[in-house]
N, C-alpha and C positions, 0 to 999 in steps of 0.2 A: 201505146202506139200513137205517132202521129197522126192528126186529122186527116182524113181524107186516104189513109193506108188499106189495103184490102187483105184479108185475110181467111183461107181457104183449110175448113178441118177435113180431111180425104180421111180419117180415120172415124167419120159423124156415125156410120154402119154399125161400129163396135161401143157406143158410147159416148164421142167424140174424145177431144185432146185440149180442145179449146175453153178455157175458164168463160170466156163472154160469150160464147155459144149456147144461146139457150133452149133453141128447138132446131128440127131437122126442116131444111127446106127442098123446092121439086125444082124437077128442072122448068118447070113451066114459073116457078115463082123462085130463083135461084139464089136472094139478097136480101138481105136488109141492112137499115145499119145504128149503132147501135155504137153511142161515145164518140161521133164522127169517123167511127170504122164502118168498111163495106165488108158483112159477113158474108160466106158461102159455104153452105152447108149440106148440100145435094148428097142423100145418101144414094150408091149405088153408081156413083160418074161414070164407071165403065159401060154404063145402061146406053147414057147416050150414043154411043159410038160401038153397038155391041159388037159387029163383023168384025173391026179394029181392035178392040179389048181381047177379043177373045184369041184371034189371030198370034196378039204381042203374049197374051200368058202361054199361047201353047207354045209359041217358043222358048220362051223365059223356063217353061217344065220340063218339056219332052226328053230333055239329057237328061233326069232324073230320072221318070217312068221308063226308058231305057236301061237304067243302070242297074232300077227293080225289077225289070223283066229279065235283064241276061244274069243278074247273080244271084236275084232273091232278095226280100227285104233286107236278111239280117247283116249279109257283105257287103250291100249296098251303103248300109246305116254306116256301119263301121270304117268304110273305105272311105268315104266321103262325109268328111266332120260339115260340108253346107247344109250336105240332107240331116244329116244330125241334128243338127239344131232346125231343123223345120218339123221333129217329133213333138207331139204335145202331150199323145196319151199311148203307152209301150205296155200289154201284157197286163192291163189292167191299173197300172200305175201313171201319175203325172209329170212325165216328164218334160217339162219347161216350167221353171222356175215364175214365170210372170203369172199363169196360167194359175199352180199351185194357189199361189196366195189370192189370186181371185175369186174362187171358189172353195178357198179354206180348206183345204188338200193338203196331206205330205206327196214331198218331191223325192223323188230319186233321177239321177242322171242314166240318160241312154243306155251309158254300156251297164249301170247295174242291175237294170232294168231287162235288159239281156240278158248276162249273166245268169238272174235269177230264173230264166228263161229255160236255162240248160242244167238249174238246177240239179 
């Protein structure tokens, strides 16, 4: 990156993303920089603005928790492949692929994981 470019891990919470990222920083000490980049590393950004954050996720969700409440998880999963892929762990099993391999898991996909459900 260019001198003087700034760059922002929003993933710092999970481990970050960022290769030159090398600690987590607060919002009271929010930078550093490091190769003539301005890192930002604040784990938690929704902290700051918590009424805000929390207001934009309950809208960003509520049509889901909706979807689980009028059909049930299991027709909710299956009707709607977004929720589908926001499963991470089904019935005892790993299902999201990214998830598996991070914790040295076998995967299986949603619906097999279902499936195996009604066994």
């Amino acid at each position: 990156m260019s001198e003087g470019s700034v760059i922002v891990d929003v993933a710092i919470d999970q481990g970050g993303s960022i290769e030159t990222i090398d600690r987590v920083t607060t919002h009271e000490n929010p930078t550093y920089v490091k190769h003539g980049v301005v890192h930002y590393a604040v784990a938690n950004i929704p902290g700051a603005v918590a009424r805000t954050s929390t207001w934009a996720l309950t809208n960003a969700t509520m049509a889901y928790a909706l979807q689980i409440a009028d059909f049930g998880p299991r027709a909710a999963v299956l009707n709607n492949k977004s929720l589908a892929r926001g499963v991470n762990v089904l019935n005892g099993h790993v299902t999201h692929e990214a998830v598996a391999r991070s914790v040295n898991a076998s995967f299986i996909s949603v619906e097999d994981a279902l499936d195996e459900e009604l066994g």
